[in-house]
PDB file of N, CA, C, O and CB in Angstrom:
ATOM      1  N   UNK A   1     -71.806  20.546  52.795  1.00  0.00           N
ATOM      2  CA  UNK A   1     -71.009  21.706  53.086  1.00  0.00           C
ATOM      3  C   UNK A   1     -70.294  22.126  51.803  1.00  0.00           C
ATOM      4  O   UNK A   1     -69.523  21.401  51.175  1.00  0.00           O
ATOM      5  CB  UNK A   1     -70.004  21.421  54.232  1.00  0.00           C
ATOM      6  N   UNK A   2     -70.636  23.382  51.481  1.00  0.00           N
ATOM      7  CA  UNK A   2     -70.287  23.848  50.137  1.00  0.00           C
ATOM      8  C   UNK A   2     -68.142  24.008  50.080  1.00  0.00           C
ATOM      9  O   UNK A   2     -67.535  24.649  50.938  1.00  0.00           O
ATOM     10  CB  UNK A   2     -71.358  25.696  49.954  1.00  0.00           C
ATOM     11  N   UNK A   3     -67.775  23.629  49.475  1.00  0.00           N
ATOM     12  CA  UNK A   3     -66.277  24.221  49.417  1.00  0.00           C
ATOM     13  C   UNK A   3     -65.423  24.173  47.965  1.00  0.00           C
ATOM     14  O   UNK A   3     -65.616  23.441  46.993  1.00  0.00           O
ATOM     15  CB  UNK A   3     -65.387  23.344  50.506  1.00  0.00           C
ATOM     16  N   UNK A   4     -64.563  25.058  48.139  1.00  0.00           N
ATOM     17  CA  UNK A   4     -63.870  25.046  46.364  1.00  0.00           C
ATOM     18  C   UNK A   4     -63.177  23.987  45.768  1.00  0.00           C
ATOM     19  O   UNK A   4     -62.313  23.414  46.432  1.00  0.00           O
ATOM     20  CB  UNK A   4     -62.759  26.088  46.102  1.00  0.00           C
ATOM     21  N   UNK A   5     -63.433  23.615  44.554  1.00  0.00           N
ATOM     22  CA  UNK A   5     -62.372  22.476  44.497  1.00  0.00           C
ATOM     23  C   UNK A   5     -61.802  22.731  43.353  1.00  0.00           C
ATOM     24  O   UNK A   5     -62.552  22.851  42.385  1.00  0.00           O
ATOM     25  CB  UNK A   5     -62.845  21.003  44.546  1.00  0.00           C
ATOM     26  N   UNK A   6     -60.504  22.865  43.177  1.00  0.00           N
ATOM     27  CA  UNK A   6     -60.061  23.536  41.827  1.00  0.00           C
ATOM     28  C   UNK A   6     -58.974  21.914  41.049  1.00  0.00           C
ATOM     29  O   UNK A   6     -58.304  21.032  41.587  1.00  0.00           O
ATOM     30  CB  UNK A   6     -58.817  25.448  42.326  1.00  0.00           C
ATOM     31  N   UNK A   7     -59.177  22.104  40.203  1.00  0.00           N
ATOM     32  CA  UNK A   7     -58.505  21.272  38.788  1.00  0.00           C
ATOM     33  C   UNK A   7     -57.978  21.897  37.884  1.00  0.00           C
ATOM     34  O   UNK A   7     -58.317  22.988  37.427  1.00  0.00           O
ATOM     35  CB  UNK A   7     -59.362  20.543  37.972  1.00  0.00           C
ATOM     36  N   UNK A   8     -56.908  21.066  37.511  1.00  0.00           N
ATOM     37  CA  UNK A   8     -56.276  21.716  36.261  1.00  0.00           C
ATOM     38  C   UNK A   8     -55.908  23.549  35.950  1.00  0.00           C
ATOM     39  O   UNK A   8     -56.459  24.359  35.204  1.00  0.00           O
ATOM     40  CB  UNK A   8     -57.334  21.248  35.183  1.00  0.00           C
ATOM     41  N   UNK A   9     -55.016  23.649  36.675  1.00  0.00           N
ATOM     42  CA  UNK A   9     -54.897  24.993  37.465  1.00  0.00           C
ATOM     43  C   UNK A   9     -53.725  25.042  36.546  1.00  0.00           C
ATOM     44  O   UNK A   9     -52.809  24.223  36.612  1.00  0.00           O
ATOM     45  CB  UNK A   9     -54.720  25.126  39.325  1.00  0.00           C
ATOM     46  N   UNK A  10     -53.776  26.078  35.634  1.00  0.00           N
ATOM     47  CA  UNK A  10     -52.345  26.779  34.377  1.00  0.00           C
ATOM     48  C   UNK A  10     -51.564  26.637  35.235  1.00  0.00           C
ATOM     49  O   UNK A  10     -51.717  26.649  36.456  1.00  0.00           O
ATOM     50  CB  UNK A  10     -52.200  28.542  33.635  1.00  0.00           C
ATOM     51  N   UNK A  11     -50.584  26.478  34.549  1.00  0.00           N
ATOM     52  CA  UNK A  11     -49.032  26.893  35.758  1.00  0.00           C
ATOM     53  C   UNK A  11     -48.839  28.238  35.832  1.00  0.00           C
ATOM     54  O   UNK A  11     -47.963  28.508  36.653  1.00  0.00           O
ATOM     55  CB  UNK A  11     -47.324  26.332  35.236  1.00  0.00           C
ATOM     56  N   UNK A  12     -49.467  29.490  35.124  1.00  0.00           N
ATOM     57  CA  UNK A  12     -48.808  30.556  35.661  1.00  0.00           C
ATOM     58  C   UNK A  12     -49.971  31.147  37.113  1.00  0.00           C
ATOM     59  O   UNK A  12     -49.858  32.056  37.935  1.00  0.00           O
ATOM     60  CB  UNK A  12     -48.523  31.765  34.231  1.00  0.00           C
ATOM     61  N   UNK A  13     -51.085  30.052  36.849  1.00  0.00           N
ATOM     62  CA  UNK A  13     -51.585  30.471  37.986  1.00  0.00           C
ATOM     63  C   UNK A  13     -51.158  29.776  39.369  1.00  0.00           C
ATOM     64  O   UNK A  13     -51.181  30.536  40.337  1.00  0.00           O
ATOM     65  CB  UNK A  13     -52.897  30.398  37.785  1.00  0.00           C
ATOM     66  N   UNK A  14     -50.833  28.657  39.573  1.00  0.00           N
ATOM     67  CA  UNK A  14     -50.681  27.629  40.435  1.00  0.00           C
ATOM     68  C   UNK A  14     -50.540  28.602  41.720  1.00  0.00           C
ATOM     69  O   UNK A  14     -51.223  28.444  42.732  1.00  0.00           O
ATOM     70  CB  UNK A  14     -49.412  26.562  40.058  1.00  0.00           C
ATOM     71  N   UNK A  15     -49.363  29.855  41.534  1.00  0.00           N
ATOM     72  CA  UNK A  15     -49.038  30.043  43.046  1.00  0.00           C
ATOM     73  C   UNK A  15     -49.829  31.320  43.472  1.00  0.00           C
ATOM     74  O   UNK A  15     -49.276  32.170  44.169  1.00  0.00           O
ATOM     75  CB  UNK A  15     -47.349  30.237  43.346  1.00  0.00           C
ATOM     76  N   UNK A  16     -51.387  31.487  42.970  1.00  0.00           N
ATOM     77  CA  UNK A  16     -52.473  31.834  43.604  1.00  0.00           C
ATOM     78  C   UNK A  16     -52.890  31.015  44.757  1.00  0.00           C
ATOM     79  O   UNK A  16     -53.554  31.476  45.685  1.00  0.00           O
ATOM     80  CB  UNK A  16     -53.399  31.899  42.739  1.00  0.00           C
ATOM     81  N   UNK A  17     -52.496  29.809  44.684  1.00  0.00           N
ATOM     82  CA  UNK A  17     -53.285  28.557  45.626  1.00  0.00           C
ATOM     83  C   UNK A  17     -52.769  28.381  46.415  1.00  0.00           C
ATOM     84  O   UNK A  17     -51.750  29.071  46.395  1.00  0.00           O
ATOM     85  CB  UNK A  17     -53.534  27.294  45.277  1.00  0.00           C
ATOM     86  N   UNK A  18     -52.858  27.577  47.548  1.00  0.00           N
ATOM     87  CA  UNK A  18     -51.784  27.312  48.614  1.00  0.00           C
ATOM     88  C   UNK A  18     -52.271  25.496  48.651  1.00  0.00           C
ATOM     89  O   UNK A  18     -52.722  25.039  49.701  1.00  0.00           O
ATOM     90  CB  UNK A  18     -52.033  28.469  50.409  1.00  0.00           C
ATOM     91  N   UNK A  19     -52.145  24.783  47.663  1.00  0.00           N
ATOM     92  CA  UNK A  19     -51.784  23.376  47.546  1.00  0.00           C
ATOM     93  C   UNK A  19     -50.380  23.034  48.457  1.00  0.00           C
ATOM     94  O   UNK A  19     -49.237  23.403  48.187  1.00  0.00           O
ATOM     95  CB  UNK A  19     -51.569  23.048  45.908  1.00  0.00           C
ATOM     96  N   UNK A  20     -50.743  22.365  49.406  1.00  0.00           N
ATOM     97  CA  UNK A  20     -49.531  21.764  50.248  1.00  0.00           C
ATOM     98  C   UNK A  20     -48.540  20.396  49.830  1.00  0.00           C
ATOM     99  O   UNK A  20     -47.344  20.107  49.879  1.00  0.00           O
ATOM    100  CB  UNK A  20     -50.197  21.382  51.571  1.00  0.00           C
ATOM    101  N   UNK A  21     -50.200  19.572  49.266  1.00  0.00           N
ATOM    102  CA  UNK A  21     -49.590  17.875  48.569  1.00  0.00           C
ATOM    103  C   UNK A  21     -50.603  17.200  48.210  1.00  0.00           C
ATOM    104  O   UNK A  21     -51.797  17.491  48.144  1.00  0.00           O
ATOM    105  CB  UNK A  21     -48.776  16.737  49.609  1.00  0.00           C
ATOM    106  N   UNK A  22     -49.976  16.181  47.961  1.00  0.00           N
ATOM    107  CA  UNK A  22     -50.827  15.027  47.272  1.00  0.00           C
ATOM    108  C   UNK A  22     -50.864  13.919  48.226  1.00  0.00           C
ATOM    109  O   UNK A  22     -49.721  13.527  48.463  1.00  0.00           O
ATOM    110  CB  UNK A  22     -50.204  14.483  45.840  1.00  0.00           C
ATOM    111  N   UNK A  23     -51.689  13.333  48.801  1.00  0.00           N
ATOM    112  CA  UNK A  23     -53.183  14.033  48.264  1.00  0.00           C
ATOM    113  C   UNK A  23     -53.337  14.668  50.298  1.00  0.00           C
ATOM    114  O   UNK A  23     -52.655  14.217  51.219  1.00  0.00           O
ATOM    115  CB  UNK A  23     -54.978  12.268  47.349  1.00  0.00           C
ATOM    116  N   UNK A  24     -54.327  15.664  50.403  1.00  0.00           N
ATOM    117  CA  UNK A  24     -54.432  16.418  51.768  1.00  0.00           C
ATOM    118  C   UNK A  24     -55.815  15.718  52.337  1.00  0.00           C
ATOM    119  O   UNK A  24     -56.838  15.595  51.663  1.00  0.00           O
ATOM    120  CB  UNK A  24     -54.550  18.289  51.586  1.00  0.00           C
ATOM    121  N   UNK A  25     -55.699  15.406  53.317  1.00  0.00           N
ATOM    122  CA  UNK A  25     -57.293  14.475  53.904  1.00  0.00           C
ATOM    123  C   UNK A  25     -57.292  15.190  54.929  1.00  0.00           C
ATOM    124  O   UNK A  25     -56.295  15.607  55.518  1.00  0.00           O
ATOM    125  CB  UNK A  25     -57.399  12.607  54.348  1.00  0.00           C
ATOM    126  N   UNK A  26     -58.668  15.416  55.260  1.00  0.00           N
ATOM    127  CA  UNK A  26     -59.481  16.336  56.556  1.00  0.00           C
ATOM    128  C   UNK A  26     -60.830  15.433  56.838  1.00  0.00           C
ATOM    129  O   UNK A  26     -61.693  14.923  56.123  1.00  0.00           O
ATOM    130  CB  UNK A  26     -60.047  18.231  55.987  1.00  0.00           C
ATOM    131  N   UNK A  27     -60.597  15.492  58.075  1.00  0.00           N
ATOM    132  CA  UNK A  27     -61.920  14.991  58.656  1.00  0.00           C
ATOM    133  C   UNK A  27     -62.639  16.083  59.452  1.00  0.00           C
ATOM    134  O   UNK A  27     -62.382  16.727  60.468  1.00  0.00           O
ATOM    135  CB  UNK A  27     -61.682  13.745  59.606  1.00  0.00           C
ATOM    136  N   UNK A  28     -63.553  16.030  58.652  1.00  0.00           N
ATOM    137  CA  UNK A  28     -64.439  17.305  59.229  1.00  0.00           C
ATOM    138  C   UNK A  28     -65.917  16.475  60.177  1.00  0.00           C
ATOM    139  O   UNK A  28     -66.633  15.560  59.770  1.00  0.00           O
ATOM    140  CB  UNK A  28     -65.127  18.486  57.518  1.00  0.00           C
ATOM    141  N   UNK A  29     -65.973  17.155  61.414  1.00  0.00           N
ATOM    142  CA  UNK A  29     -67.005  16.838  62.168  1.00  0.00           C
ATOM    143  C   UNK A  29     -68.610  17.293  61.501  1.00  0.00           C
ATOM    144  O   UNK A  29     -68.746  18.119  60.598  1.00  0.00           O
ATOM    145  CB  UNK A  29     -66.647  17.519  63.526  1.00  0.00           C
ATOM    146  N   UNK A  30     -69.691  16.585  62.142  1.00  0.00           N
ATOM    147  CA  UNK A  30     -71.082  17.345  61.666  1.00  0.00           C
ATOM    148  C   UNK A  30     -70.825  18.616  62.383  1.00  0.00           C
ATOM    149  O   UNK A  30     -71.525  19.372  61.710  1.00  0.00           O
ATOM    150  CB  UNK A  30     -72.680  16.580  62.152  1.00  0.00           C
ATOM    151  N   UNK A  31     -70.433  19.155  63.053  1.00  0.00           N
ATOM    152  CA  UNK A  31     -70.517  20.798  63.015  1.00  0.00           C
ATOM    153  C   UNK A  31     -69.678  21.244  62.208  1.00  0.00           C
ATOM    154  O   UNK A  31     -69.369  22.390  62.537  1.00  0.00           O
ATOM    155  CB  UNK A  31     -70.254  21.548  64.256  1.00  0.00           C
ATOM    156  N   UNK A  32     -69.051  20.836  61.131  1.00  0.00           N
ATOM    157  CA  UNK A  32     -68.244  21.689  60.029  1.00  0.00           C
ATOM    158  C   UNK A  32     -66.820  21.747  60.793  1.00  0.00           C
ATOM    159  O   UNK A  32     -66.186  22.679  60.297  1.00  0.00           O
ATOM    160  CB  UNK A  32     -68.973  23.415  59.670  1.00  0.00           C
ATOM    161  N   UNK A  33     -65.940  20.994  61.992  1.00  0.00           N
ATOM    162  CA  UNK A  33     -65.085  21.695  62.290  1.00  0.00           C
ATOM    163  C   UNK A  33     -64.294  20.671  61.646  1.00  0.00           C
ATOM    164  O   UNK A  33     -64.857  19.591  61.465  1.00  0.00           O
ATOM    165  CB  UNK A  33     -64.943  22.190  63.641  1.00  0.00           C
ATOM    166  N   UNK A  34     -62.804  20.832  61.173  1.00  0.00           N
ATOM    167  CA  UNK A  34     -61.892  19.981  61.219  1.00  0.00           C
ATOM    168  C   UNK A  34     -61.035  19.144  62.455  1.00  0.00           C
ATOM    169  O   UNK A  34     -60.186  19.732  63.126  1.00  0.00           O
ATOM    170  CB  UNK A  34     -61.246  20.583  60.596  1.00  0.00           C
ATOM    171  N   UNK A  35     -61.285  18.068  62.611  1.00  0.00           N
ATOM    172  CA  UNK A  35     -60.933  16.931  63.554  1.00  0.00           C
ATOM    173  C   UNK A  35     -59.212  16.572  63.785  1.00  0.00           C
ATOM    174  O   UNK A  35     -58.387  16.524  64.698  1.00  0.00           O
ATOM    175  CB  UNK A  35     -61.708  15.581  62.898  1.00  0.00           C
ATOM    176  N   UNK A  36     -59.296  16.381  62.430  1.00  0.00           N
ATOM    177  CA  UNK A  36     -57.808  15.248  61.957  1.00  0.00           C
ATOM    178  C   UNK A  36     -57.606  16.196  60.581  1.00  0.00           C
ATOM    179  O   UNK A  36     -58.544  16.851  60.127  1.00  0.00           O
ATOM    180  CB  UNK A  36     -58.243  12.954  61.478  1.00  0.00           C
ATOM    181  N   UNK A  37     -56.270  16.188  59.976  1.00  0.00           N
ATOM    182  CA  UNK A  37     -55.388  16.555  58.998  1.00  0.00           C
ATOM    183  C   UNK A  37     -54.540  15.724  59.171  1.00  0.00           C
ATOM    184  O   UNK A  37     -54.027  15.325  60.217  1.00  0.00           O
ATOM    185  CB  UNK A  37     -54.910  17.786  58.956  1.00  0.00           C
ATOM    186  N   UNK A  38     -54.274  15.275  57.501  1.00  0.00           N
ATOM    187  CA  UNK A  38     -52.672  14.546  57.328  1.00  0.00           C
ATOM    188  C   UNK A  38     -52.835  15.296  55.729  1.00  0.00           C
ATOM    189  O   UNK A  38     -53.758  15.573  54.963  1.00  0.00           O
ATOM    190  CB  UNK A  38     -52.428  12.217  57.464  1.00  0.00           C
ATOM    191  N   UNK A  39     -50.900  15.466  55.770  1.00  0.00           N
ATOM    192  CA  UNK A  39     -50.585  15.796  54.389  1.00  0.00           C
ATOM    193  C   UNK A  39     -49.636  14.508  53.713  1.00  0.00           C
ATOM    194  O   UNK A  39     -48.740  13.841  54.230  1.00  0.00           O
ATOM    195  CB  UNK A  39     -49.752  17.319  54.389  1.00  0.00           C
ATOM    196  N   UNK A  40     -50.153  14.469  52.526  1.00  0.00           N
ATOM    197  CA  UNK A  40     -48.947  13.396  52.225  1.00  0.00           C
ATOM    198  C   UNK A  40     -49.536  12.243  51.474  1.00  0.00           C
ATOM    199  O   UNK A  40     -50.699  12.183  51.075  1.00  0.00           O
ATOM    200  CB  UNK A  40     -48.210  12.778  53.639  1.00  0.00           C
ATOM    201  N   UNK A  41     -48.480  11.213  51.305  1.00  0.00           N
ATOM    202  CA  UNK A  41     -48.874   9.794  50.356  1.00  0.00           C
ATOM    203  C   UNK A  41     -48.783   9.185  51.891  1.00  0.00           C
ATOM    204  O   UNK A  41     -48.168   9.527  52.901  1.00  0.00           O
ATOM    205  CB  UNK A  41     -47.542   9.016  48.771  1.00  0.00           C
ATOM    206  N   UNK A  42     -49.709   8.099  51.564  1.00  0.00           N
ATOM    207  CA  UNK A  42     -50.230   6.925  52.760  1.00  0.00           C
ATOM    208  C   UNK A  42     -49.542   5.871  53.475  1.00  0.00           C
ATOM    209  O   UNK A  42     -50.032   4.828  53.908  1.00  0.00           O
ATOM    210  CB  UNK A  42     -51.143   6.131  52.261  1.00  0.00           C
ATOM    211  N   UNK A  43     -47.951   6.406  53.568  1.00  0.00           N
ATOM    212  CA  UNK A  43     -46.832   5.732  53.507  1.00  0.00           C
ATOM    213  C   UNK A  43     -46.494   5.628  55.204  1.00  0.00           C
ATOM    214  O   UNK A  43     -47.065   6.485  55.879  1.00  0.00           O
ATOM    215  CB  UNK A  43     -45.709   6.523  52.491  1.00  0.00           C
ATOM    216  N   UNK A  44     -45.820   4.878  55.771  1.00  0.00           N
ATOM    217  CA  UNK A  44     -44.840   5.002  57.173  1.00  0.00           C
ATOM    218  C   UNK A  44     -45.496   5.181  58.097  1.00  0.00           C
ATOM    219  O   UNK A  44     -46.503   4.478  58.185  1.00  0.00           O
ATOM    220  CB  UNK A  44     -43.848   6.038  57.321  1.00  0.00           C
ATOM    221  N   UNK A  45     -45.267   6.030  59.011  1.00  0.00           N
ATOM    222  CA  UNK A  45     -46.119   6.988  60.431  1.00  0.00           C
ATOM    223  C   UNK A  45     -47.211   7.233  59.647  1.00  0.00           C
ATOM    224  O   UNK A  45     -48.232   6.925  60.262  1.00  0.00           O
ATOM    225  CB  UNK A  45     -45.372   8.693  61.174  1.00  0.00           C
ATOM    226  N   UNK A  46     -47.490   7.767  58.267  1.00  0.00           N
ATOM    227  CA  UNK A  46     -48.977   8.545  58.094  1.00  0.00           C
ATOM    228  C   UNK A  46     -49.953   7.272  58.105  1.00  0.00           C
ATOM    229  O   UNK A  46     -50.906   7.014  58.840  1.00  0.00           O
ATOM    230  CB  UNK A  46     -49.171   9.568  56.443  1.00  0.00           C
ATOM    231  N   UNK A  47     -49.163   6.290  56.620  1.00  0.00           N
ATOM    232  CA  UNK A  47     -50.550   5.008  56.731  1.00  0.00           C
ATOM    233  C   UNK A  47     -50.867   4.211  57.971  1.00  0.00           C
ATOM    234  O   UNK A  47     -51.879   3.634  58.370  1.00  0.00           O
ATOM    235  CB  UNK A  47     -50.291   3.729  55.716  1.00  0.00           C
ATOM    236  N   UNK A  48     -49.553   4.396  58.478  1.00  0.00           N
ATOM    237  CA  UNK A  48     -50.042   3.518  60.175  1.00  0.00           C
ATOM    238  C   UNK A  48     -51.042   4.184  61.265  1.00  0.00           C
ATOM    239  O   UNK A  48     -51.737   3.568  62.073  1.00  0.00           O
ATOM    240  CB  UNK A  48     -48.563   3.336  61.251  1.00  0.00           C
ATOM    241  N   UNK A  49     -50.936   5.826  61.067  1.00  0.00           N
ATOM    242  CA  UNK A  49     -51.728   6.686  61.814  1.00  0.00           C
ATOM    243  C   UNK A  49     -53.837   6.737  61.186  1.00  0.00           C
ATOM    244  O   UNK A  49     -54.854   6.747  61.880  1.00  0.00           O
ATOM    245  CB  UNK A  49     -50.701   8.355  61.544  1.00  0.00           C
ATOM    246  N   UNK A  50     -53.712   6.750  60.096  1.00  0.00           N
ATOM    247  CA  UNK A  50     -54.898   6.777  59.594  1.00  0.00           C
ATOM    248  C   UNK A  50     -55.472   5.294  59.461  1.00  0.00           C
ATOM    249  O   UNK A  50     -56.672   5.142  59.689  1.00  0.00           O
ATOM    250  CB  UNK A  50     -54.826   7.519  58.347  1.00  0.00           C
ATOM    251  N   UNK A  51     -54.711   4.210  59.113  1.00  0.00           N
ATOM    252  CA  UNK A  51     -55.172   3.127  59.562  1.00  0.00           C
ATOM    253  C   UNK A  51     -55.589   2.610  61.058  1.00  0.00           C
ATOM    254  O   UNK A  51     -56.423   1.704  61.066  1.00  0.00           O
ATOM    255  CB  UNK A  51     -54.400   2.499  59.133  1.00  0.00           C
ATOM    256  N   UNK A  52     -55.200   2.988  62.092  1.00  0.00           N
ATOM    257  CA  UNK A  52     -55.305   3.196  63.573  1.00  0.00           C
ATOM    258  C   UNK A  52     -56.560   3.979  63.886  1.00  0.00           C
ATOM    259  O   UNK A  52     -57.408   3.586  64.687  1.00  0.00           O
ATOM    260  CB  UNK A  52     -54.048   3.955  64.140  1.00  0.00           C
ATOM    261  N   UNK A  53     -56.636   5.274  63.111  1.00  0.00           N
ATOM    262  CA  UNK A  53     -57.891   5.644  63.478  1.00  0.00           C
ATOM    263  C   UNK A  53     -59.091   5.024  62.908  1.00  0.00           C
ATOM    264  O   UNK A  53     -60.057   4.642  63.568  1.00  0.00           O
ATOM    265  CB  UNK A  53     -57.966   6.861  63.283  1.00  0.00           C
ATOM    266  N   UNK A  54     -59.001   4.974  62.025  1.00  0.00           N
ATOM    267  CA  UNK A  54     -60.379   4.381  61.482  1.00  0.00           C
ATOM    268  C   UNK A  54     -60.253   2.917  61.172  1.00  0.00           C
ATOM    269  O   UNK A  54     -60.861   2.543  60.170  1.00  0.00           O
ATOM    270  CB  UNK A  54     -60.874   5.124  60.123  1.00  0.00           C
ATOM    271  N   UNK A  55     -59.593   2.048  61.830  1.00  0.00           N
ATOM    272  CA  UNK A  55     -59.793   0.756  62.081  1.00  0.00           C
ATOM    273  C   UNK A  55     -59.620   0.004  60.921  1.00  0.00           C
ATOM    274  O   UNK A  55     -60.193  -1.086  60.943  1.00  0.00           O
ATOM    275  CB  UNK A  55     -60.983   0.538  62.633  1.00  0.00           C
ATOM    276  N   UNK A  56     -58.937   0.300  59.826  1.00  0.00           N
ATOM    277  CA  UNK A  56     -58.825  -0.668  58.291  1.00  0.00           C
ATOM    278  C   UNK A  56     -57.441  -0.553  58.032  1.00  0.00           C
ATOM    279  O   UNK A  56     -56.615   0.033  58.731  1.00  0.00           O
ATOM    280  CB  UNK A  56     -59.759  -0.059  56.771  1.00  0.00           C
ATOM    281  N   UNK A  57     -57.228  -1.242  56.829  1.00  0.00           N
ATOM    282  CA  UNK A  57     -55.879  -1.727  55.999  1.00  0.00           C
ATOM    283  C   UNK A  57     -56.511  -1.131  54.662  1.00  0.00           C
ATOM    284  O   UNK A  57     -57.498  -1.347  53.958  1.00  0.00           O
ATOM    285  CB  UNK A  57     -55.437  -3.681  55.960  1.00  0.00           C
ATOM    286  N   UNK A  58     -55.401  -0.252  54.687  1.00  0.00           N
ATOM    287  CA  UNK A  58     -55.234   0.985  53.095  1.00  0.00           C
ATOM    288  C   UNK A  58     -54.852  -0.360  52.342  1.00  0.00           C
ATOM    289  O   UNK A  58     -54.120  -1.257  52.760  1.00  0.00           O
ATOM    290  CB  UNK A  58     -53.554   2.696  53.005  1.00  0.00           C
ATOM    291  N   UNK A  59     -55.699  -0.263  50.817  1.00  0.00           N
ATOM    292  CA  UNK A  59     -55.435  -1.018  50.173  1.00  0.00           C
ATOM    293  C   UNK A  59     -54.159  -0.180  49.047  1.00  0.00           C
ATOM    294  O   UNK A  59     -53.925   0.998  48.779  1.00  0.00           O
ATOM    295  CB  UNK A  59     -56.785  -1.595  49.725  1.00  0.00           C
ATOM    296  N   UNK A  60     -53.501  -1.629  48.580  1.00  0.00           N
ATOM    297  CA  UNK A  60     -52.030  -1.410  48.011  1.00  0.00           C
ATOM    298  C   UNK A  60     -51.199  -1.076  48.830  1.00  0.00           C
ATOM    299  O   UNK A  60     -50.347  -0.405  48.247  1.00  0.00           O
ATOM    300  CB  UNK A  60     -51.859  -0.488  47.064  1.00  0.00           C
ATOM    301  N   UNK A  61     -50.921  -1.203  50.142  1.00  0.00           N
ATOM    302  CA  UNK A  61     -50.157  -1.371  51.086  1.00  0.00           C
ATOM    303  C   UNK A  61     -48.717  -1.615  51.331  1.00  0.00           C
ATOM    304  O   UNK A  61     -47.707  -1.168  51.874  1.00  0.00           O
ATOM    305  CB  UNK A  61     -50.612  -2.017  51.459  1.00  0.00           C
ATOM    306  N   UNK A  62     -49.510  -3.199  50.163  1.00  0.00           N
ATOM    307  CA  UNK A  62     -48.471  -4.599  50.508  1.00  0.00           C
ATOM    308  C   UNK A  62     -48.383  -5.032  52.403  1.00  0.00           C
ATOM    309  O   UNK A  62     -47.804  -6.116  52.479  1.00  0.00           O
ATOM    310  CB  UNK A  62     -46.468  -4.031  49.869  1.00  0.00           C
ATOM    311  N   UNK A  63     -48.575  -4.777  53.112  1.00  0.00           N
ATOM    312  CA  UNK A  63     -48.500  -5.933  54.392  1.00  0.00           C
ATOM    313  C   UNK A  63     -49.654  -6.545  54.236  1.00  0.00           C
ATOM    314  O   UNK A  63     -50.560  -6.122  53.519  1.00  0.00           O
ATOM    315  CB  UNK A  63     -48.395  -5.405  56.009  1.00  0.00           C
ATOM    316  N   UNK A  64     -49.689  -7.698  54.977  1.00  0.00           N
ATOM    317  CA  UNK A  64     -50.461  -8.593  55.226  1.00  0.00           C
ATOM    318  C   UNK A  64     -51.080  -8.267  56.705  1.00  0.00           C
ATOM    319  O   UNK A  64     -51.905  -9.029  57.211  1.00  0.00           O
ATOM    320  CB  UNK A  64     -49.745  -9.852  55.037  1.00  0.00           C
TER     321      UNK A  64
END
């Protein structure tokens, strides 16, 4: 599935874009739709939520 991916974006251009955060994860289905969205670092409610779905331990964590 073709989509834009932009880098190293001047600062006088930046607020052409609509960048929300670092870093943005989408799970997109085989029909192209989006499933799941999280914005953010892999921290609290988010790493506990994405670890829950897909059944693993985010490495650099720190828990055991």
């Amino acid at each position: 599935m073709p989509f834009p991916i932009y880098a190293d974006v001047h600062p006088r251009d930046g607020g052409k874009f609509e960048f929300l955060g670092t870093p943005e994860t989408f799970v997109i289905s085989p029909e192209g739709k989006i499933t799941e969205h999280w914005l953010g670092a892999y921290v609290d409610d988010l790493q506990r939520d994405i670890e829950s779905k897909f059944g693993v331990q985010l490495p650099g964590t720190g828990h055991q």
